[in-house]
C-alpha positions in Angstrom: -7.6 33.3 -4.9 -8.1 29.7 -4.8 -8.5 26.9 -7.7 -11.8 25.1 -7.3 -11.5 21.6 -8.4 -14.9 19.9 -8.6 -15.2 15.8 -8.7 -17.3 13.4 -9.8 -17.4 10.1 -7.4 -18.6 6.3 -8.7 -19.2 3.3 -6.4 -19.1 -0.2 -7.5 -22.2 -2.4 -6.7 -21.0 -5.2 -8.5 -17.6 -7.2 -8.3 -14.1 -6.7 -10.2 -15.1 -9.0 -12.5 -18.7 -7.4 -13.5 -18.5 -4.1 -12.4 -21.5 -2.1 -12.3 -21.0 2.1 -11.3 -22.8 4.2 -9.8 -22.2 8.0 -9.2 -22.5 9.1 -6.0 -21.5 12.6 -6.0 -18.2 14.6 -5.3 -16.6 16.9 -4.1 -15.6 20.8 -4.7 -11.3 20.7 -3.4 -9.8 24.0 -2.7 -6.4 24.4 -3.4 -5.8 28.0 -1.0 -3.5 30.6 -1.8 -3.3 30.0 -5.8 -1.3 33.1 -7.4 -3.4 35.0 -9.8 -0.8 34.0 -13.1 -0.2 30.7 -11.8 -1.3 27.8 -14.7 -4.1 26.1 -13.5 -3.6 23.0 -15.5 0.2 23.3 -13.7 -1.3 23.5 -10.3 -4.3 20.6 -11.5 -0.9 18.4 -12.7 0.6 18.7 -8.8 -2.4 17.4 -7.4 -4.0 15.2 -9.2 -2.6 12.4 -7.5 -4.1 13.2 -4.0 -7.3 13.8 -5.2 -8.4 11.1 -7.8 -8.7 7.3 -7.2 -9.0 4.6 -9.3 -9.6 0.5 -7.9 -12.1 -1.8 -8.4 -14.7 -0.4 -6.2 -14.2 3.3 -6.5 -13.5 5.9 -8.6 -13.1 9.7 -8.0 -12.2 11.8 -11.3 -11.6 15.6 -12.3 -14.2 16.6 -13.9 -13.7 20.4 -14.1 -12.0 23.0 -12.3 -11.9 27.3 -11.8 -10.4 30.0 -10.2 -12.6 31.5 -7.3 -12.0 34.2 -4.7 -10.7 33.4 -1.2 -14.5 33.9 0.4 -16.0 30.6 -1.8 -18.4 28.2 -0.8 -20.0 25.6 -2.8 -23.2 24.1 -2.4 -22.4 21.7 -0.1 -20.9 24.0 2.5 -23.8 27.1 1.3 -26.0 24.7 2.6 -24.7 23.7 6.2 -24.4 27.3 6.6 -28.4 28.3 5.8 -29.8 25.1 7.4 -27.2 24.3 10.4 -25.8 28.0 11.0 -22.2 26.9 10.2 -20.2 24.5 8.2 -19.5 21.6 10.1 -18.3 19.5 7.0 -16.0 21.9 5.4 -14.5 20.9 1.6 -11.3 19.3 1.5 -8.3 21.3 0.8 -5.1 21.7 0.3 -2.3 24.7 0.6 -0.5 26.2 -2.9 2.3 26.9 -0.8 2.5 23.1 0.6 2.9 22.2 -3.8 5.7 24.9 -3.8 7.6 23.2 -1.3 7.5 19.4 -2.3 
């Protein structure tokens, strides 16, 4: 199984000072090789810090995340796949046995 965690991107157009966001997508991370009984808020808790960002001209937050099985795509890769024949652009991931270990 993996744990899907889906994003939600924002760019600033304007300066520090007067900010003005914009989303501008996200992506779908894949953390591999997630036990079945592991705690997904646990395993959400280990990597939150590699996978959100917070400075003046960008933000990428959590906004939701689910257990899947090993063979999921998202939309983005889906896509690739029917219109390119492959996925060229895979989503980023990251290895539950990597989180184990640090």
């Amino acid at each position: 199984m993996m744990l899907v965690i889906e994003t939600q991107r924002y760019e600033n157009y304007g300066t520090e000072t007067d900010p003005y966001w914009k989303a501008k997508g996200g992506s779908s991370y894949k953390i591999l090789g997630v036990p079945t009984n592991a705690d997904q808020n646990e395993v959400v808790s280990m990597v939150r810090g590699e996978i959100e960002t917070n400075n003046a001209f960008l933000q990428e937050t959590i906004i939701g995340y689910g257990m899947e099985a090993d063979d999921y795509l998202s939309d983005f890769e889906r896509s690739q796949l029917e219109y390119d024949g492959d996925i060229e652009f895979p989503e980023p991931f990251i290895l539950y046995s990597d989180l184990c270990m640090a």
